[in-house]
C-alpha positions in Angstrom: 10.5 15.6 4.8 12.1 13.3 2.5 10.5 14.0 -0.8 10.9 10.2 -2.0 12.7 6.9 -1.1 15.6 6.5 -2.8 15.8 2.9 -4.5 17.7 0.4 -2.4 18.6 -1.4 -5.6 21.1 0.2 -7.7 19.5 -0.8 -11.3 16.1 0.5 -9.8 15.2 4.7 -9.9 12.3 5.6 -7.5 9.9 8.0 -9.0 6.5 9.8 -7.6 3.7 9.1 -10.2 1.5 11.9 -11.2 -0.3 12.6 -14.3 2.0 12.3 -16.7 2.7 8.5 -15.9 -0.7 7.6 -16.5 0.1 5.3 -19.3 3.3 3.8 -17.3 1.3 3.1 -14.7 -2.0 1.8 -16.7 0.8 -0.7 -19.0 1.9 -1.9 -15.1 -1.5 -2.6 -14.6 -2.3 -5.0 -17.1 1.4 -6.4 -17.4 0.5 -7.6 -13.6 -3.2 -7.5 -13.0 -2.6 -10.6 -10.1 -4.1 -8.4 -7.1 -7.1 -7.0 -9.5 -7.8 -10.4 -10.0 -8.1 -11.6 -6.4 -9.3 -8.0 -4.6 -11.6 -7.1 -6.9 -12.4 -10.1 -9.5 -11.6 -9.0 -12.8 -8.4 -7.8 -14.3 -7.9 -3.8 -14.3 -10.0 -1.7 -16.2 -8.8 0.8 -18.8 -9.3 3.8 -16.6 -7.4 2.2 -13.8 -4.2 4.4 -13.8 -6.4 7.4 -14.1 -8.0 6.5 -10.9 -5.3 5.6 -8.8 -3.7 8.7 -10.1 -6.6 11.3 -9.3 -9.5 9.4 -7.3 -9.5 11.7 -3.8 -9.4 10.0 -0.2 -12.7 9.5 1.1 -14.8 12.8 2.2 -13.7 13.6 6.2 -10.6 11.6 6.1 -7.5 13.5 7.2 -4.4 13.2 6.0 -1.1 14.6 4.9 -0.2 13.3 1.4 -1.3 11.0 -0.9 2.4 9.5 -1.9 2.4 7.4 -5.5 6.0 6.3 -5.6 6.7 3.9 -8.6 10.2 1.8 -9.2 11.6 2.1 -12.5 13.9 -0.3 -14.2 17.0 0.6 -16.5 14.5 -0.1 -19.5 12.5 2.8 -17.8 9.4 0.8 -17.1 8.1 0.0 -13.8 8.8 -3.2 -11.6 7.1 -2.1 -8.4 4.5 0.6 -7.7 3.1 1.9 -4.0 0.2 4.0 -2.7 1.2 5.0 0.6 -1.0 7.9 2.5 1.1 10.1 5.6 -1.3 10.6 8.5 -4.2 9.0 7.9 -7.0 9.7 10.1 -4.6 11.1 12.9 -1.0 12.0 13.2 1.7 9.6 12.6 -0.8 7.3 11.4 0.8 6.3 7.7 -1.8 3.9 5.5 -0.4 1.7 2.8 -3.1 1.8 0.5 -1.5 -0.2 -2.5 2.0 -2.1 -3.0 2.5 -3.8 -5.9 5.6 -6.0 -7.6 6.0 -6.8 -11.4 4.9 -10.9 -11.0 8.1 -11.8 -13.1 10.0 -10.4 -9.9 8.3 -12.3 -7.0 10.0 -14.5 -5.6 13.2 -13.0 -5.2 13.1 -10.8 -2.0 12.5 -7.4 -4.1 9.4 -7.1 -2.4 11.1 -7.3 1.1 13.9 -5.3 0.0 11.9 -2.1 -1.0 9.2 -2.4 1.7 11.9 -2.8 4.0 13.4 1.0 2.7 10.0 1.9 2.4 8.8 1.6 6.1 12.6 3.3 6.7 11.8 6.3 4.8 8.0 6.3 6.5 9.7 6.4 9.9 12.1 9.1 9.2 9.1 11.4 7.9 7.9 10.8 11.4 5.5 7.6 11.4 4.8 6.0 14.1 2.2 3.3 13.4 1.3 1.9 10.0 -2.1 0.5 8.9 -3.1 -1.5 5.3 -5.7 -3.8 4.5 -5.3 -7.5 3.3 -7.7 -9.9 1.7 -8.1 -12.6 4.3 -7.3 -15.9 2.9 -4.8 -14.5 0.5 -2.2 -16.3 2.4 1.1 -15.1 0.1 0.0 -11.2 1.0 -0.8 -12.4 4.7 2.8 -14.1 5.2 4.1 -11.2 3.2 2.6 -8.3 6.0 3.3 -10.5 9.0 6.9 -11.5 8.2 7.1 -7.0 8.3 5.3 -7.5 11.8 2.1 -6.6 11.2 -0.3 -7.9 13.5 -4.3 -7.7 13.0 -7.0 -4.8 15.0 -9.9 -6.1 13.3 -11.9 -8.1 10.7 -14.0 -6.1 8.2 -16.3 -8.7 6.6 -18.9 -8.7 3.7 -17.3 -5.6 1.8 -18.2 -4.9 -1.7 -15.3 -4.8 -4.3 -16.8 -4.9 -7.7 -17.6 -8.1 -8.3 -16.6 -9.8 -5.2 -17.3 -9.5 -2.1 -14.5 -10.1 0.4 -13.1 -10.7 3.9 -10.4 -7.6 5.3 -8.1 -7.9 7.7 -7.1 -4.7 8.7 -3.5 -4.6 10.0 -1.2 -2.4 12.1 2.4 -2.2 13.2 3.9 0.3 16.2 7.2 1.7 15.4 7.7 3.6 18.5 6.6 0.9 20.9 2.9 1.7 21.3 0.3 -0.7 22.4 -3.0 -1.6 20.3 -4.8 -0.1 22.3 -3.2 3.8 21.8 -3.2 2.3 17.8 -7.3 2.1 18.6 -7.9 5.5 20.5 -6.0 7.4 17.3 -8.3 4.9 14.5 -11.1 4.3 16.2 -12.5 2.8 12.6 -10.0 0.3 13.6 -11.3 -1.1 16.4 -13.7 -4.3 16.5 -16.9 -2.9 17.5 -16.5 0.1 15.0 
């Protein structure tokens, strides 16, 4: 395996996050708190780095690795930041849990460019479908996973995040050609009536 992506941009270095970046990753945080804002309805909380750092994968959920992989810039701060989980539920199955962008570097086609090498390095550390969850009606992250190919296999609706309480579209994509239906029999959560 591929211990991390390396950076498709040459004044980017790709780092795994672990406890020592806790403050890097909190100062990302509240430099771009854009999706705690819209998933969750207030901006990040102190604590936040700490918990994406250490806060364990629900109880009976298998999986792999939980892979924090951050994008550094030549100032040695960080411009991008992803959560991405290898087999997830079943085999092959690899979740991306979080994926993040500084907001001063939307717009142009960073985010593309390092999912793109992203989903490159997921497949050749042997994934063969890939899940996330987007808030529906957040139409830039919906254009965003469906320009990848991402299509839907359910809606989760009325779900509790802090203080809102939102719509989820749960997406998937097949890598090796496999139909939503074998995407449903390895996730069953995944499937409508679940």
């Amino acid at each position: 395996m591929t211990p991390l992506p390396a950076s498709p941009i040459p004044d980017l270095t790709t780092i795994e996050i672990s406890s020592e970046h806790e403050d890097l990753l909190q100062r990302f945080f509240e430099a771009n708190p854009g999706y705690y804002t819209d998933y969750y309805g207030e901006q990040p909380r102190p604590d936040e780095a700490a918990h994406e750092i250490h806060d364990a994968l629900p109880e009976g959920w298998a999986f792999t690795k939980k892979w924090l992989i951050g994008y550094l810039d030549v100032s040695g701060e960080l411009i991008g930041f992803a959560n991405i989980v290898s087999d997830l539920i079943s085999p092959r199955v690899w979740h991306t849990g979080f994926f993040v962008i500084a907001t001063s570097r939307h717009g142009r086609g960073l985010g593309h460019t390092l999912y793109e090498n992203l989903e490159q390095w997921m497949v050749a550390n042997g994934a063969a479908w890939l899940r996330l969850g987007v808030v529906a009606g957040n139409a830039r992250a919906e254009r965003f996973w469906f320009s990848h190919g991402f299509l839907e296999t359910r809606i989760r609706e009325n779900t509790p995040y802090r203080k809102l309480t939102q719509t989820m579209r749960v997406l998937y994509k097949s890598l090796a050609g496999g139909t939503l239906e074998e995407y449903r029999a390895l996730v069953p959560r995944d499937r409508p009536d679940a």
